[in-house]
N, C-alpha and C positions, 0 to 999 in steps of 0.2 A: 301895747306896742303893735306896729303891725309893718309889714315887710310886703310888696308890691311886685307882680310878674306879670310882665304884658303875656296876655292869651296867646299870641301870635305866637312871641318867643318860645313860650312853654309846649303848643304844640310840636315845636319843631325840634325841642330838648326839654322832656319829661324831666329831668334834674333838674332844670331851674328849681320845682317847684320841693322838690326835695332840700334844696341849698339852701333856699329863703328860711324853711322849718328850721331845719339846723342852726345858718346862723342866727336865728329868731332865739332857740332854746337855750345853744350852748354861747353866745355874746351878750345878752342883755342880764341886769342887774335883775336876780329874783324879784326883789321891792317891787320895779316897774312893770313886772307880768301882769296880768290878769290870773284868775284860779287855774281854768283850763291850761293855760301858759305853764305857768308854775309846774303842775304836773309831768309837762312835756320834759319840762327843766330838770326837774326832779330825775325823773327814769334815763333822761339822754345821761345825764354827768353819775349817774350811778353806774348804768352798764357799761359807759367811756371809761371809768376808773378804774371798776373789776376786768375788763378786758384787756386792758394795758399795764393791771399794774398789781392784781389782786383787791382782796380787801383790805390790807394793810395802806395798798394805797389809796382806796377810796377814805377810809376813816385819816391819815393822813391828811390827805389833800381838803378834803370834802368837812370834817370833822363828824358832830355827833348832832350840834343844832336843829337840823332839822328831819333827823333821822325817825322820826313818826309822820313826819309830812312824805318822806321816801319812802316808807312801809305803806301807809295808803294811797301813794302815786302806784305804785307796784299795783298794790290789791286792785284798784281802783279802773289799770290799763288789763288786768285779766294775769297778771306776771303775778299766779299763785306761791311757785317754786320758787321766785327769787325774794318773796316776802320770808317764805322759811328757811332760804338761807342768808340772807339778808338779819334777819332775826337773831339767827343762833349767832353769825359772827360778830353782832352788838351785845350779844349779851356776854360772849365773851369780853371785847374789847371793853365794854363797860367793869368786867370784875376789877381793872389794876389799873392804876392811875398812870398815864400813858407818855411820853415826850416824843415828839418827833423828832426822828434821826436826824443825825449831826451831819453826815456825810454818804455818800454813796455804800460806800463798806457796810457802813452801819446797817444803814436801809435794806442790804443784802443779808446780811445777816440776821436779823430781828425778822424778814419775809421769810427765810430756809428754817424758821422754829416751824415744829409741827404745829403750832397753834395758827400761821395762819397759809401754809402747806394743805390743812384739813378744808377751810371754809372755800377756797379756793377751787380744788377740787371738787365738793359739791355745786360750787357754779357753774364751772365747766361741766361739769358731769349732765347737771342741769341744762346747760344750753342748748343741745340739737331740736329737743321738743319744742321747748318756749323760745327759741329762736325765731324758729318757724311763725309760732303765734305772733312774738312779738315784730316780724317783718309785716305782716299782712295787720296788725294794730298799726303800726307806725303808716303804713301805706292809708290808710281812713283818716286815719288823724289828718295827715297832711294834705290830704285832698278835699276833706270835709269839713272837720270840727274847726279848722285851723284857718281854714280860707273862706271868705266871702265870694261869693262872684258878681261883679258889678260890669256891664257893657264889656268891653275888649279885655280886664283886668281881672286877677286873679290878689284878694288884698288878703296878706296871714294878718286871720282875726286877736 
């Protein structure tokens, strides 16, 4: 897959090239990624779901499928802390055969159990360090690993 930012533009708003990565990660079918892709995919829709919703809603939304390919997207982008806490809240979620809620209520209620009140919090608690790290990864990826540079264009590889 690959998503295209004229130089010109990009020089004159540094966020195109930002926009392009994102809608690259978080709009395209995992299948049609590439590996590196994949990974991007992996980390964006992980910390998008714990940031918005916890991990009740990342395992919700996201499920369990690919949940070892997210563990070494994590490992893999240098996000030590969130493989361990990424970890423990699968292993939890993994002990009890699980359904997703029915209703908003529900969804509120099953989040306010301390089991996943806990995994939460260590993300949070986790995030000012690996924040940091993960802004200045994300800043490489998207200007390096992720784009090509060909004449006036800027192509996410």
């Amino acid at each position: 897959m690959r998503r295209t930012v004229d130089r010109q533009a990009a020089t004159a708003d540094p966020n195109l090239i930002w926009n392009a990565f994102v809608d690259l990660v978080a709009m395209e079918e995992y299948a049609s990624l590439s590996d590196v892709q994949r990974q991007g995919h992996l980390v964006f829709w992980y910390e998008s779901e714990v940031q918005n919703g916890g991990h009740l809603q990342f395992f919700v939304n996201r499920g369990t499928d690919l949940l070892e390919e997210t563990l070494a997207s994590l490992d893999a982008t240098g996000l030590r802390c969130q493989v361990a806490v990424l970890r423990r809240a699968a292993d939890g979620w993994l002990m009890a055969e699980r359904q997703a809620p029915e209703s908003v209520e529900e969804y509120v209620e099953v989040a306010l159990e301390a089991e996943f009140r806990s995994s939460t919090k260590r993300s949070i608690g986790a995030a000012p360090a690996s924040r940091k790290h993960s802004n200045a990864t994300w800043s490489v990826i998207a200007t390096s690993t992720w784009f090509s540079r060909s004449g006036s264009r800027l192509t996410c590889a």
